[in-house]
C-alpha positions in Angstrom: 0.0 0.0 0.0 3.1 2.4 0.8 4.5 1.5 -2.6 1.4 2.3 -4.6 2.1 6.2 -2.6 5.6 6.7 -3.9 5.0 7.0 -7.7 8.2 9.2 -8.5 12.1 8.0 -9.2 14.3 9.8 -7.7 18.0 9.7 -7.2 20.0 10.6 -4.2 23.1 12.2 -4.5 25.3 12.1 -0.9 27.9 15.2 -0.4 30.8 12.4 -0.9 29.6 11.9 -4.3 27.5 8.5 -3.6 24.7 8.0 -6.2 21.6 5.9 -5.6 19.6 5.7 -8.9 16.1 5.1 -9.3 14.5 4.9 -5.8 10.9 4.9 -4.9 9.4 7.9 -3.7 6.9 10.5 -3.0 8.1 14.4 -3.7 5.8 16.9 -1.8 6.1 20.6 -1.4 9.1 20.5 0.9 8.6 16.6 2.0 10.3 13.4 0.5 9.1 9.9 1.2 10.8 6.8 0.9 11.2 3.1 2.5 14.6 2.9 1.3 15.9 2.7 4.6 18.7 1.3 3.2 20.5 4.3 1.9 22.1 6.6 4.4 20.9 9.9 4.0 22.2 13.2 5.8 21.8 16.9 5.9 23.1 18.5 3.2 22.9 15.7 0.3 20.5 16.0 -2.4 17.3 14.6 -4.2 17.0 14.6 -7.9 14.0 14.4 -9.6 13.5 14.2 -13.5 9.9 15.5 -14.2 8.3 14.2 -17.4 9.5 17.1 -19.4 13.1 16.4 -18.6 13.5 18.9 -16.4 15.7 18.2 -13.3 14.3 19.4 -9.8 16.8 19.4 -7.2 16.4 19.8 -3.5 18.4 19.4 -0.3 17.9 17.6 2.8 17.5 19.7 5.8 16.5 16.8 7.7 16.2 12.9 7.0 13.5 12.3 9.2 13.9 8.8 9.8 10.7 7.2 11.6 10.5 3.8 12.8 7.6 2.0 11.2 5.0 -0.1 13.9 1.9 -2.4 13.5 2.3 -3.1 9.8 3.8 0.0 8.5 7.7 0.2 7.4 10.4 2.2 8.5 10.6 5.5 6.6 12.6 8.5 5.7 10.1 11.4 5.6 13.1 14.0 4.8 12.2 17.7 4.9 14.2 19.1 1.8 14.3 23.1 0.1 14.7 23.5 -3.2 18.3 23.8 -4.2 19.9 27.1 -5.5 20.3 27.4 -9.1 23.3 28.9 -10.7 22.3 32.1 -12.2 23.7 33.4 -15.1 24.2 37.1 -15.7 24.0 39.1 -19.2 26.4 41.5 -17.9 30.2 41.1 -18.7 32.5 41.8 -16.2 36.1 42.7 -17.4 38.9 42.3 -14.8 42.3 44.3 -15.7 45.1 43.1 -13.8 48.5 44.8 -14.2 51.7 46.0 -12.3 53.9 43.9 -9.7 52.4 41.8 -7.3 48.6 41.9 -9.3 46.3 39.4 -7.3 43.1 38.6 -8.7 40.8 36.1 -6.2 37.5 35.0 -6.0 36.1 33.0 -3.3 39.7 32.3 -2.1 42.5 33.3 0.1 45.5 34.5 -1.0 48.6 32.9 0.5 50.9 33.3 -2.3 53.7 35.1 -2.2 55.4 37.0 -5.1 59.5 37.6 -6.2 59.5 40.6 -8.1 62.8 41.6 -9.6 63.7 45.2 -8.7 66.5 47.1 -10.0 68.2 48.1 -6.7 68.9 51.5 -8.0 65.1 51.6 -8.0 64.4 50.5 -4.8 67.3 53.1 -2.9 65.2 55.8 -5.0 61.7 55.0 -3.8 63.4 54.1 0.0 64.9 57.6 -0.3 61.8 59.1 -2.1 59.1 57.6 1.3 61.8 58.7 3.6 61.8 62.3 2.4 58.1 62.6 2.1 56.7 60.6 5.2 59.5 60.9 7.7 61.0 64.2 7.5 60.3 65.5 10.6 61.7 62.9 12.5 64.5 62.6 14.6 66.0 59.6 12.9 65.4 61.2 9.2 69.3 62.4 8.8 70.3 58.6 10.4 67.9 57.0 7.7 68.8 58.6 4.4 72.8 57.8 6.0 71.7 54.2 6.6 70.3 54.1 3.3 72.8 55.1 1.5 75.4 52.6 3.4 73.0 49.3 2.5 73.2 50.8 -0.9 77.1 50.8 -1.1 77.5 47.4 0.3 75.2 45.6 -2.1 77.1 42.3 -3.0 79.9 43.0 -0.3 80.4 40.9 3.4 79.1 44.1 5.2 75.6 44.1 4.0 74.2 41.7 6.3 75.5 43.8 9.2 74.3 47.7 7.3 70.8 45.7 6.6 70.7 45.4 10.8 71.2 49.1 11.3 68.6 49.8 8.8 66.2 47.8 10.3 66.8 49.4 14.1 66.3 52.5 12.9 63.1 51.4 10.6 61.4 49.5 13.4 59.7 52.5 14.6 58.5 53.7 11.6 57.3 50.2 9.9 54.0 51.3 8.6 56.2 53.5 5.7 59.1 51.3 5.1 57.5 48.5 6.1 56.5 47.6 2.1 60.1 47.7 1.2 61.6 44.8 3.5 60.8 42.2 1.0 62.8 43.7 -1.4 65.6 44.9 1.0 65.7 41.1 2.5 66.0 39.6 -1.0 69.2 41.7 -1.1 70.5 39.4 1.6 71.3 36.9 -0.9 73.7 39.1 -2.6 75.7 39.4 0.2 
């Protein structure tokens, strides 16, 4: 008598993939019915239904409802289910330009890369010099800087680098939020050493 009740096929597709073809049911509003006891359903997989137009209703299961059947009647699932979002699709394009050192372009993700870009050191002591003169001016370590600068410039691929990057970085400690940006750069200078 239960069986004559459950006159759609449905499949159920678990979140690991798992597909169970063909199973007796009956699709409600936001109810599914079946006996198959058998499968394990959970919150979050999904019931697939193929109306006779071919057109594929998908829902998920909030709850499985499992109920123990008594005095003649089987053991159910009476899941409650919602439909399933659809993708939407939009008419609009969307352009992304992405351009200059250290371009990240994410979506729905985190980035934990980390780029090497390849500055001409010349460069870099210009734009060190350039944020020191603009930002820290009229500070009391501004003369010290520029002079600490100018030593980690000289000693670019000499022993004494290592030990001129130290000073630099004593004095820059206190002002990290400008020359914080150019550490990378100064640290990849290391190697040179």
């Amino acid at each position: 008598m239960l069986k004559e009740l459950m006159r759609d096929r449905i499949t159920v597709r678990r979140k690991n993939g798992e597909m169970y073809p063909d199973v007796h049911a009956s699709v409600q509003r936001n109810r599914v019915y079946t006996d198959r006891i058998d499968i394990p359903i959970e919150p979050g997989d999904e019931i697939i239904r193929k109306t006779p137009a071919g057109v594929e209703e998908v829902y998920v299961v909030d709850d499985p409802g499992f109920h123990k059947g008594m005095g003649g009647i089987p053991d159910t699932y009476q899941m409650t289910v919602r439909p399933a979002k659809k993708a939407t699709r939009s008419s609009a394009a969307v352009i992304y330009n992405i351009s200059g050192h250290n371009a990240r372009f994410n979506i729905n993700s985190v980035d934990a890369s980390t780029n090497i870009v390849q500055q001409d050191p010349s460069e870099l002591f210009h734009a060190l010099r350039e944020a020191i003169q603009t930002e820290l001016l009229s500070t009391p370590e501004y003369q010290q800087l520029l002079e600490s600068v100018q030593e980690l410039e000289n000693a670019i691929g000499k022993g004494d680098f290592a030990h001129k990057y130290a000073s630099f970085m004593a004095l820059a400690a206190d002002h990290i939020t400008v020359l914080g940006p150019f550490i990378p750069a100064l640290t990849q200078l290391l190697g040179l050493g």
